[in-house]
N, C-alpha and C positions, 0 to 999 in steps of 0.2 A: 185626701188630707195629707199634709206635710207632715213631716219625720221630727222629731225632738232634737229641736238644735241647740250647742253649745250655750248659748244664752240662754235660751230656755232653759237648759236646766241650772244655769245660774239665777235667773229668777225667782225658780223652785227655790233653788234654797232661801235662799230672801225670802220667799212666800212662807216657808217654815221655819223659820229663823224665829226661836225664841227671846227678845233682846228686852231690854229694861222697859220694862211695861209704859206706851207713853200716854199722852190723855185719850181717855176710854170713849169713844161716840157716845153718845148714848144708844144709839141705835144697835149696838152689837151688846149681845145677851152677852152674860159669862154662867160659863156653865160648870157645876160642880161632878164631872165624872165618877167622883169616889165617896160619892154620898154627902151628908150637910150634921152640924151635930143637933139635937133639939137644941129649943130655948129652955130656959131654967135653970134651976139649981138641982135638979135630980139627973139618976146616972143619964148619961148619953146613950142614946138608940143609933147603932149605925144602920142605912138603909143601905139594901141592895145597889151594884153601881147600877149607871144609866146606859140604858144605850141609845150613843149616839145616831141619829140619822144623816144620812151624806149630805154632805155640804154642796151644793152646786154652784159654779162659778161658769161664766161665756167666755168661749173661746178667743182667744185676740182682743180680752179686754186691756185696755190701754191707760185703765188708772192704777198704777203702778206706785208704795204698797198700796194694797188693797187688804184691809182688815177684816178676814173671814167670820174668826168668832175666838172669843178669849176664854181660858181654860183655865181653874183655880182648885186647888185641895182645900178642903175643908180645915187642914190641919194648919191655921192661918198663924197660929203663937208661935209656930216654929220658922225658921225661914227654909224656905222652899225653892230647890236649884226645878226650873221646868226644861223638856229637850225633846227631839223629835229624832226621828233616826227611820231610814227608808230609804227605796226607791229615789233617787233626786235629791238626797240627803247626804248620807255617809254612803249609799253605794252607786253603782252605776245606773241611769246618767246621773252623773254626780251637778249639782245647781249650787250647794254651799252647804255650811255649816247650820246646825241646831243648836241655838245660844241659848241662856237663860232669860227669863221674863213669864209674862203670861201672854202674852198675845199670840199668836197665827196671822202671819200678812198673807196677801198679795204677791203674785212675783212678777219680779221685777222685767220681766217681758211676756209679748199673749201665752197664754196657754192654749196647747193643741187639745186634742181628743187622746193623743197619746201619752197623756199627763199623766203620772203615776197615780194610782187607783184609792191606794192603801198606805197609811202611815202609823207610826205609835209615837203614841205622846208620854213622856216618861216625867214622873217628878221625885227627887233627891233630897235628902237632907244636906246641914254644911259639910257633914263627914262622908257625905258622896250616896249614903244609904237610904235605900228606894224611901220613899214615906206613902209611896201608893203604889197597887198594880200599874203597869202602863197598858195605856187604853189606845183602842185602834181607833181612827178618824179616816173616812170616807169620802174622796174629793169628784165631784161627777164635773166633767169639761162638757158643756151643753154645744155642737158643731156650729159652728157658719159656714156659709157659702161664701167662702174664699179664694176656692183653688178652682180655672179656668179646668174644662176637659181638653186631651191632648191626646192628635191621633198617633197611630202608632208608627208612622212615618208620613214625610210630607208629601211622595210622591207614589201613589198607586199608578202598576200598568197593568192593562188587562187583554185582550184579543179575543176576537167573537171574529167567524166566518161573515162574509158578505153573503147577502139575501137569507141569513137567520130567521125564523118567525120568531113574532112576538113571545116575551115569557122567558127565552132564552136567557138564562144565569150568563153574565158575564166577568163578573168579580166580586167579593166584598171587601170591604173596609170596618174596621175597627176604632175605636179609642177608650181613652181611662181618664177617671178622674181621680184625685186625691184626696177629696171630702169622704164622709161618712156615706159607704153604699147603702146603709139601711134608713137613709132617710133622701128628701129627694134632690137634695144639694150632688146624687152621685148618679141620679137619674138622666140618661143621654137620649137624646133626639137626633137622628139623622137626617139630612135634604142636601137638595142639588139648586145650589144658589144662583149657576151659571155653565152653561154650554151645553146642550144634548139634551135642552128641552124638547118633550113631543113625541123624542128617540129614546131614552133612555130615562128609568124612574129606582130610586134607593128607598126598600124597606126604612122606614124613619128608627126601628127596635133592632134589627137585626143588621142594618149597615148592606144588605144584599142589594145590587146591581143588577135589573134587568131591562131586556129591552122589550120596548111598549110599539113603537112604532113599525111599518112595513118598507121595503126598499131600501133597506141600507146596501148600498153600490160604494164599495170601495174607489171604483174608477171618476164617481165624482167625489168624494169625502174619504181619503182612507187611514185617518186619524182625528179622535174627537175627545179634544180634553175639558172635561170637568171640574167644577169648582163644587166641592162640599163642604156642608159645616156642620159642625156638632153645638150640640148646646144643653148642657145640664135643665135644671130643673123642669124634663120633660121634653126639653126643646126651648124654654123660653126664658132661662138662666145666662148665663156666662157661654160664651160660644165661640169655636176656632173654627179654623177654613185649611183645607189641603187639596191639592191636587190629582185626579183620576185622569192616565190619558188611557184612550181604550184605542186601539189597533182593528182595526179592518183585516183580515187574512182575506188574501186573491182568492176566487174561483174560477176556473177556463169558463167564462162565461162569455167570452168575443172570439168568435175566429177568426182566423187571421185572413188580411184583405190584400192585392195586389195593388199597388199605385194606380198600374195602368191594365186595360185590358188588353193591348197588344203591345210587344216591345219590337225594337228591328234592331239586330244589331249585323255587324259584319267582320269576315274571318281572311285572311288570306288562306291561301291552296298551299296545299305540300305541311302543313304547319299543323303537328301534333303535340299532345299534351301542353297547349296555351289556353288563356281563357279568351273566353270571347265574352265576355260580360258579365253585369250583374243586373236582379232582378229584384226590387225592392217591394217588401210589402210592409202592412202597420197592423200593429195587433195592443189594443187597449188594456191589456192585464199586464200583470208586475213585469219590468224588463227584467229578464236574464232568471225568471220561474219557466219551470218546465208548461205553465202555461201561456209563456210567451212564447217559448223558441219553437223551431217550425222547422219540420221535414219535407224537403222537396223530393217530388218524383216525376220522369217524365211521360206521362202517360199514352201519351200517340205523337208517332215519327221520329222514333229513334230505335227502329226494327233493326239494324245492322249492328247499333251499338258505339256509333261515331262518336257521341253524345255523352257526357258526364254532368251532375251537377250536385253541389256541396253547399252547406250554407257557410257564413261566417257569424263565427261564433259574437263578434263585438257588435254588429250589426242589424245581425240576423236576415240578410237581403242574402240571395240563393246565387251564386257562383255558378254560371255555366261555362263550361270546361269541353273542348274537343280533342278527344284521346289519337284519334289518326288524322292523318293528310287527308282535305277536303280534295276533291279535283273537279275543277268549276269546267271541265271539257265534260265532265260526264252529268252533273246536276251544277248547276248557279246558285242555286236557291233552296235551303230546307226550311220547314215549316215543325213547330213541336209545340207541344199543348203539354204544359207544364202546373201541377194539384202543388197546394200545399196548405200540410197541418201542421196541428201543434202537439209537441208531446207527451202531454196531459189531455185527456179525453174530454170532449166539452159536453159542458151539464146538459144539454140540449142538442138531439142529432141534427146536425144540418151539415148540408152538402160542401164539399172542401173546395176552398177557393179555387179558380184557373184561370190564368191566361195564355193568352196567343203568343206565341215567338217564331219570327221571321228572321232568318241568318242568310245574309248575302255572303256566296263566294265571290271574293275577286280576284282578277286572272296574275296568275305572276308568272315571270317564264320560268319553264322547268326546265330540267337539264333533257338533255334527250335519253334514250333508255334501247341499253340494247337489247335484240331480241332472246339472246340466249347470251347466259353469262353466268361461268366461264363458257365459253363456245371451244367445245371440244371434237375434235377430228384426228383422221388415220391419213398419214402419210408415207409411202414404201419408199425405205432409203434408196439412194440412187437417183430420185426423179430430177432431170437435168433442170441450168437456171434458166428463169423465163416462166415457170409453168408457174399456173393458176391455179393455187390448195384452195384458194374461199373465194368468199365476198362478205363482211362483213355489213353487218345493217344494225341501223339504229332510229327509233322512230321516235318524232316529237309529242310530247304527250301536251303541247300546246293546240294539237290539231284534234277536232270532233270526229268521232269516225265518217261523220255523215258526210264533213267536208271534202276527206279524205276522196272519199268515193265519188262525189256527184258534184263539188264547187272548187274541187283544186287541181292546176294543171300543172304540166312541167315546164321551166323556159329551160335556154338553150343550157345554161348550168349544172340544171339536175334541180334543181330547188323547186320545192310547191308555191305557188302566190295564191293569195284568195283575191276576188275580183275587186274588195274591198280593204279588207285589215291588210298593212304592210308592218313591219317590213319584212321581204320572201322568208320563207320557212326552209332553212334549209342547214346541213349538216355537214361540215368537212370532217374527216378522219387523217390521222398521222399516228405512227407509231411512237411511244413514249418511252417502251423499254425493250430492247432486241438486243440482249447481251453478247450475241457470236454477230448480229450483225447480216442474217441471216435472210432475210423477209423486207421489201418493201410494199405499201399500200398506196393504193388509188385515192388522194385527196379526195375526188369527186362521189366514185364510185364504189369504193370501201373492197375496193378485189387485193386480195393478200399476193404478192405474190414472188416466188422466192428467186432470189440475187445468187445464190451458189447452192452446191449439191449438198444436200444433209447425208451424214454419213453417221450410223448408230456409234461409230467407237466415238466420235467427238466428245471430249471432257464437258463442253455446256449442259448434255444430257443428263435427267435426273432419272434413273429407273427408264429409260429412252424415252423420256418426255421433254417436249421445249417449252419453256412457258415465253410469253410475252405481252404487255398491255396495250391495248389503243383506245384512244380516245376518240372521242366525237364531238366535236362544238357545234353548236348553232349561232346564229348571227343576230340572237334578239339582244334586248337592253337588261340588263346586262348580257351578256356572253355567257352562258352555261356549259360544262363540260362533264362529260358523262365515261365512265373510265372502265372499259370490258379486257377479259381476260383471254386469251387465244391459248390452249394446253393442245400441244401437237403430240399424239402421239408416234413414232419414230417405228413404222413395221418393218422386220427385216423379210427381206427381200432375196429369193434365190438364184444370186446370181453367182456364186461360185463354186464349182463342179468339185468334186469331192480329190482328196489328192492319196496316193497309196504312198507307204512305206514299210519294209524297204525297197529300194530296187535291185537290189541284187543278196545272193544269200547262197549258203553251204548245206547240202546232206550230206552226211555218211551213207556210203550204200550200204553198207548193214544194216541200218536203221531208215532204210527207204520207208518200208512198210508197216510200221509201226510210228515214229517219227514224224517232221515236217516243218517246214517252215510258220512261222505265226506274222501274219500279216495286217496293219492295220493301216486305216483311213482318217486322216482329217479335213475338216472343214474352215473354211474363213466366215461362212455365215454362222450365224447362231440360229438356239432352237426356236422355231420348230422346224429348219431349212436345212438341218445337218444331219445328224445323228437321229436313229438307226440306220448304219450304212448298211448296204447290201454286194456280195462280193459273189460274182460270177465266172467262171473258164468261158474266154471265147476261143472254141476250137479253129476259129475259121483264120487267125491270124496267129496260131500257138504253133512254136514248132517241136509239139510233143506230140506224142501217142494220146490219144484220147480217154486214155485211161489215169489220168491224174484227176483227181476229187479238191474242192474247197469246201470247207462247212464253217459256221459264223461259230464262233466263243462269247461273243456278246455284243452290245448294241456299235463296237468300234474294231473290235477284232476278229482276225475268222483264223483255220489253221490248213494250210496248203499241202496237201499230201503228193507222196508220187505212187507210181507203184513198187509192189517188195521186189519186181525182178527188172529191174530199172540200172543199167549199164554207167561208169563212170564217164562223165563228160557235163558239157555245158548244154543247158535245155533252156530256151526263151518259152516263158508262158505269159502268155497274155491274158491280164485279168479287165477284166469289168467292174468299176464300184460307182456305186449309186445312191445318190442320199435319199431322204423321206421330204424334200421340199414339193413346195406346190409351183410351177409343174417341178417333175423331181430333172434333175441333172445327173447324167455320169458322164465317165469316160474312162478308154482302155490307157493301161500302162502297161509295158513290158517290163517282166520280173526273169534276170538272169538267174538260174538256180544250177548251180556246179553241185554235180554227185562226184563224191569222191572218197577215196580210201579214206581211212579213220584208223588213225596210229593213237597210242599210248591212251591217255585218258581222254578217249571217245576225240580226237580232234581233227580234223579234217586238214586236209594238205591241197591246198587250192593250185600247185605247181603240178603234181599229178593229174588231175581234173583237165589241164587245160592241154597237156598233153594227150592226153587222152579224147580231147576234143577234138587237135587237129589231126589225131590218126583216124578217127570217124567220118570228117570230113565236113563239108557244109551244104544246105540246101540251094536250090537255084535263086532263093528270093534273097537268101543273105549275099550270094555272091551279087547278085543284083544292087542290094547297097552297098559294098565294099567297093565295085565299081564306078556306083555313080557319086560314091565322095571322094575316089580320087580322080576323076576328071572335075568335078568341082573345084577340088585344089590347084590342079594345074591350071586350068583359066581363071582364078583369080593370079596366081603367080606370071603367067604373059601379061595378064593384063596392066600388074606392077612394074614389068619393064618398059612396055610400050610407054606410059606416062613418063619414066622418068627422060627415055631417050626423047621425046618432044619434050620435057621440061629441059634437056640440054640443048638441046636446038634453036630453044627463043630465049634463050639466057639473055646474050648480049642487046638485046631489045632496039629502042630507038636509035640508041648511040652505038650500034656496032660497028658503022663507015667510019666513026671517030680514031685515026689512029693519035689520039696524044693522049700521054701517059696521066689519067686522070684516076687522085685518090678515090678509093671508094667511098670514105668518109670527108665529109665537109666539118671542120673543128670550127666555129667562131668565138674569138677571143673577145669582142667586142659585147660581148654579153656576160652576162652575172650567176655562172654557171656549175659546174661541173669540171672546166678546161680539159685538159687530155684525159684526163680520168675520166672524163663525163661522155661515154662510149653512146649515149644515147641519141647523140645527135641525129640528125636530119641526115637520112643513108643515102646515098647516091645511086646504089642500084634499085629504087625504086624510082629516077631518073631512064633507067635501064629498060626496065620491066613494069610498066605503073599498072599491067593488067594485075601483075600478082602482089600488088600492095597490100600490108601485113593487116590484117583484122583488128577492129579497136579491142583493147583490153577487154577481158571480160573477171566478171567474178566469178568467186566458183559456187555459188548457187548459177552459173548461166544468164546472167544480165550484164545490162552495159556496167559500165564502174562506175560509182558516183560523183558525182560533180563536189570537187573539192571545196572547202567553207572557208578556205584561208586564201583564195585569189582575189584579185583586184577586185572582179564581178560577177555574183552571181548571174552567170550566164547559163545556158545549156550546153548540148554536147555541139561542136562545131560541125561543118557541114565539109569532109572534105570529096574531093573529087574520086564518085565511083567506079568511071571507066577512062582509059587513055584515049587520048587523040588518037581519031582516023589517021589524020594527015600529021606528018614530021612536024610541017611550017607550025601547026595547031601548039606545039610547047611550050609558046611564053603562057600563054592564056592557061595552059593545063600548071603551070608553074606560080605562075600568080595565085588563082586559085589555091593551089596548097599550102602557100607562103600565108595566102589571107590566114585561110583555117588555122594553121599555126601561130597566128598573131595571137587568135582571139578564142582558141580553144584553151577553158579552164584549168585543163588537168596535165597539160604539157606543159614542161621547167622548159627554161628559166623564166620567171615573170618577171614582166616591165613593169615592174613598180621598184619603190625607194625602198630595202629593210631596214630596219632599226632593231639596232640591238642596245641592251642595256650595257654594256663593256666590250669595244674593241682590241682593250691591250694597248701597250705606250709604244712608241718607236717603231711605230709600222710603215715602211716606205710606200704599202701599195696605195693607190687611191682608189675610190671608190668605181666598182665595175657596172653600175647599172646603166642602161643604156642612154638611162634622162641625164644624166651629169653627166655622160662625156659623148654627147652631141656636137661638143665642140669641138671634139679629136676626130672627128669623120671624115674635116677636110683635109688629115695628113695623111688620110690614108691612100694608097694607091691601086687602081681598080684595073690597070691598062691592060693587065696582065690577061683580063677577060675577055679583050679583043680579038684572042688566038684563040678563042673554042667556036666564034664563027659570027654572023650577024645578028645571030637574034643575042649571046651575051653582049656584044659590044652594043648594045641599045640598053643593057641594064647596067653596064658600066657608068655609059652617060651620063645613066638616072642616079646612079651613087655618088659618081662625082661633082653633077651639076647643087646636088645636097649640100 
């Protein structure tokens, strides 16, 4: 039932609105509340009031006034104010005023149920003073079935698992009505008007949802909306409709299926961490629920661990993955038997899906591989060039061992051929990095081998090691290069004999015998080829008493004693030192040791000593060397004069018969030169003497000089004439010759060519001296004068004048 509105309770008041009494029905009684007087002319009897019984009036009556019952005091002589007051009255819900009159209407719109109950009806004289108790009146609102039921929303949802049994509660549903609940206008009935017949049945009292049916499979149906309705009177009144959807929840009730029973897929060689494919499977429960998604694992043939595989999380199809380099020389072909589940446990054990996977390798060329690398070796400095430290190798990993061995031969190159696959298999080597420049290899044969001598002091060395890289290419498609390291280690080598110092040294004879000289040894090898020297007396070459002692001070020094009663003079002792190399090396030196007086603070006077040596005298073996170095003197001193007396005897050379007075020098003007100052000309006494013509310059590291950058042509060194004519007549030819060289030798002024300079200077008389511009003063020149040194110059006269 609906709520008391606005005009309702305007009604009301209308309905009790007491107003000028209009014409009476007859059908409405009036009733005297406050008793009646008797008839007659004797006292009046007042009777007890009445009581009224409730008035009942139907809900949503629609004749509007409507005249309940009309109310009168008995005290009729007087005039009488009537009024209501109440609920719907004068107080809240207010409907209108209580006027005077006798009647009770109607009001003026339906009456609910929630119509006010209770009212008092009051009556006044004209001075406003009551003229009767007021009396209560009792209004009953009889209900209708007016108000539709209405659920409590229009959209129920609900969710029940798949393969539930029957009975299973899945939801309830409610509704209200607004009618009177104690009668049956508020009485509801539930049903299911549409959808989920069969499957699903609603309490009709209680609104409860269960399910009736067997096989609810979400994977065919996994939402099922209903239509229900309610309906008052029991069910068969006034009735609404709303909507039930109900949800299927997944269970792992499919395991998951591979497309295919075998897949083939294929990998190239050398090629780790790529994938090699995907593996798809289909699984009927909710995508992306832990009962769809799916764990792969590889169950048989990936013993080694080549193998990896992952799912994809958007797909769910299994990602196989190879973690290393396949090598199609060792296997072609792997084979893998690959499960997979889901990860949610299925309602029902059954065996996890698998299929077959076939992975073809295919062959790519690989680079070649050396055998050891870094390829480390000992090399003992010193070893001359030429020699053979290795052979590097490098082997194709395109080749099957089996081929290697039993179907591949050599041709004349070095290269393996198979009888079939082309093209040869084979490897050149070259050096890539050789910072001193040190090492060449065998393109073919890969033998290292080294171009000059390693020497440990060399700056290239690191800690005496040489590093260097080579490579190896083979001649497939592409070209692959494979890049090893060569670490030489640099052993020293004992090759130099240990050296004493000093050689010569002073005792005090007072301090013979306690005292001594301190001697030590160095090396040019390093350890372990030096050091701990060992210092020995050889008596057999000492020309002392054998009574002088050595004893070592430590791994480099030792201390040379003499004896305490040991004479002032010079004593040669001959020592022995020896290093610790493998094999070890010494050698003697002779140690001059002067005993001599010792003045002021302890110092020895080596002038006394040596007196004292030549009044002692000398052995036969010294006098024997003193001997044989002055006759070695004296024949090198003959031998000094004899050269130079034949160097004055063939002075005057070819031209000695010549008596005319001929400069030594030949000055030419005619060239772009030096002129008198330029002392370097072309010397005449190698005209004289051409056996002892002067040596070409040299530098002073000892090589020829270099060929200069600023001559006409880079040429080389000229070729001039190394020995003289046999024969006199032979001079033009031995002269020609020279003259050639001299044309066309780079490094000898003046050159024929034109210089240029950026500023000569104004008013300069000279003209230009080179010998291309003044070709045409040659024919002023006069040659006759050459006819008087004999025929062979007056034949080159000729040749100048005929020019």
């Amino acid at each position: 039932m609906g709520a008391l509105t606005l005009p309702l309770l305007a009604a009301l008041g209308a309905l009790l609105q007491v107003a000028a009494p209009p014409p009476v029905p007859t059908t409405v009684s009036t009733l005297y509340p406050w008793g009646r007087r008797a008839q007659g002319s004797g006292p009046a009897r007042v009777r007890r009031a009445w009581v009224i019984p409730p008035i009942a009036v139907s809900e949503n009556s629609r004749k509007i006034p409507y005249q309940l019952v009309q109310i009168k005091s008995d005290k009729q002589s007087k005039a009488v104010i009537y009024s209501i007051k109440g609920p719907g009255v004068d107080e809240e819900p207010r409907g209108g005023e209580g006027g005077g009159g006798t009647h009770t209407t109607l009001p003026a719109a339906p009456v609910t149920p929630h119509f006010p109950r209770q009212i008092k009806a009051y009556a006044v004289g004209e001075t406003g003073a009551p003229v009767e108790e007021p009396t209560d009146l009792e209004i009953i609102v009889i209900d209708q079935n007016d108000n539709r039921p209405a659920f409590q929303q229009p959209l129920f949802t609900g969710r029940v698992a798949e393969g539930a049994p029957p009975g299973t509660l899945v939801m309830r549903v409610s509704a209200t009505d607004a009618d009177d609940p104690q009668t049956d206008n508020a009485a509801l009935g539930y049903s299911i008007v549409g959808g989920g017949r069969g499957i699903f049945r609603i309490d009709p009292v209680t609104g409860d949802i269960r399910i009736v049916g067997v096989g609810l499979d979400r994977e065919d149906i996994s939402v099922y909306n209903l239509t229900l309705q309610v309906a008052d009177l029991g069910g068969d009144g006034l009735s609404t409709t709303a909507t039930a959807s109900i949800f299927i929840d997944d269970v792992n009730d499919n395991p998951p299926e591979f497309t295919q029973a075998e897949f083939r897929l294929a990998v190239p060689e050398g090629e780790g961490g790529v994938e090699v494919g995907r593996l798809s499977v289909t699984d009927r429960d909710e995508p992306g629920s832990p009962n769809w998604r799916v764990n792969f694992s590889i169950s048989r043939g990936n013993e080694r661990g080549a193998f990896r595989i992952q799912t994809d999380p958007r797909t769910n199809a299994a990602i196989l993955l190879v973690q290393q380099g396949l090598d199609f020389e060792a296997a072609g072909e792997h084979e893998l038997t690959v499960e997979a589940r889901n990860w949610a446990p299925l309602t029902a054990v059954t065996p996890p899906a698998s299929a077959r996977v076939l992975i073809t390798v295919t062959d790519v060329n690989e680079a070649p591989r050396f055998a050891q690398d870094p390829r480390l070796l000992s090399v003992g400095e010193g070893l001359p060039a030429g020699s053979v430290i290795m052979a590097v190798t490098a082997t194709d990993p395109d080749l099957p061992p089996q081929n290697v061995s039993g179907f591949l031969a050599p041709n004349m190159s070095g290269c393996l051929y198979p009888p079939v696959k082309t093209p040869l298999l084979c490897s050149s080597y070259r050096l890539q990095y050789d910072p001193a420049d040190w090492l060449s290899v065998d393109a073919r044969t890969g033998q290292v081998v080294l171009r000059q001598e390693i020497r440990r002091q060399s700056p290239f060395l690191q800690q005496y090691r040489y590093a260097a890289l080579v490579t190896a290419t083979d001649n497939g498609e592409p070209p692959r290069t494979a890049t090893g390291t060569l670490e030489i280690q640099v052993t020293e080598v004992n090759d130099h004999p240990p050296q004493l110092h000093p050689r010569a040294a002073f005792v005090c004879s007072r301090a013979a015998g306690t005292g001594g000289v301190i001697v030590w040894a160095t090396d040019a090898d390093l350890y372990p080829q030096a050091k701990p020297f060992h210092f020995k007396l050889d008596p057999e070459y000492s020309l002392v008493p054998h009574n002088w002692t050595i004893r070592p001070l430590n791994d480099t020094h030792a201390r040379l004693a003499a004896p305490p009663d040991i004479g002032e003079g010079i004593y040669g002792v001959w020592i022995r030192v020896s290093d610790s190399g493998q094999p070890r090396l010494s050698r003697e030196y002779g140690l001059n040791v002067t005993v001599c007086e010792c003045r002021g603070a302890e110092a020895c006077s080596p002038g006394v000593g040596a007196v004292t040596a030549a009044r002692l005298g000398l052995s036969l073996a010294a006098w024997m060397v003193i001997l044989s170095s002055a006759l070695v003197l004296l024949s090198l001193l003959l031998l000094l004069l004899v050269t130079e007396r034949f160097r004055r005897r063939h002075r005057k050379g070819l031209l000695a018969a010549s008596d005319d007075d001929v400069r030594d020098n030949i000055l030419n003007y005619d060239e772009q030169g030096g002129g008198e100052e330029d002392q370097d000309a072309f010397n005449i006494e190698e005209l004289r003497n051409p056996g002892d013509a002067l040596p070409l310059p040299r530098t002073r590291s000892g090589s020829k000089q270099p060929i200069r950058r600023d001559t006409p042509c880079a040429r080389g060194q000229s070729r001039y004439p190394r020995s003289p004519p046999s024969d006199p007549s032979n001079i033009e030819d031995f002269i020609n010759q020279g003259l050639h060289a001299a044309d066309t030798d780079p490094n000898a002024p003046p050159y024929d060519t034109a210089l240029i300079y950026d500023f000569e200077g104004e008013g300069s008389l000279a003209e230009s001296l080179s010998s291309i511009s003044s070709r045409g003063s040659d024919s002023d020149q006069e040659y006759d004068y050459l006819s008087d040194w004999g025929p062979r110059f007056k034949k080159l006269a000729d040749m100048y004048s005929a020019a």
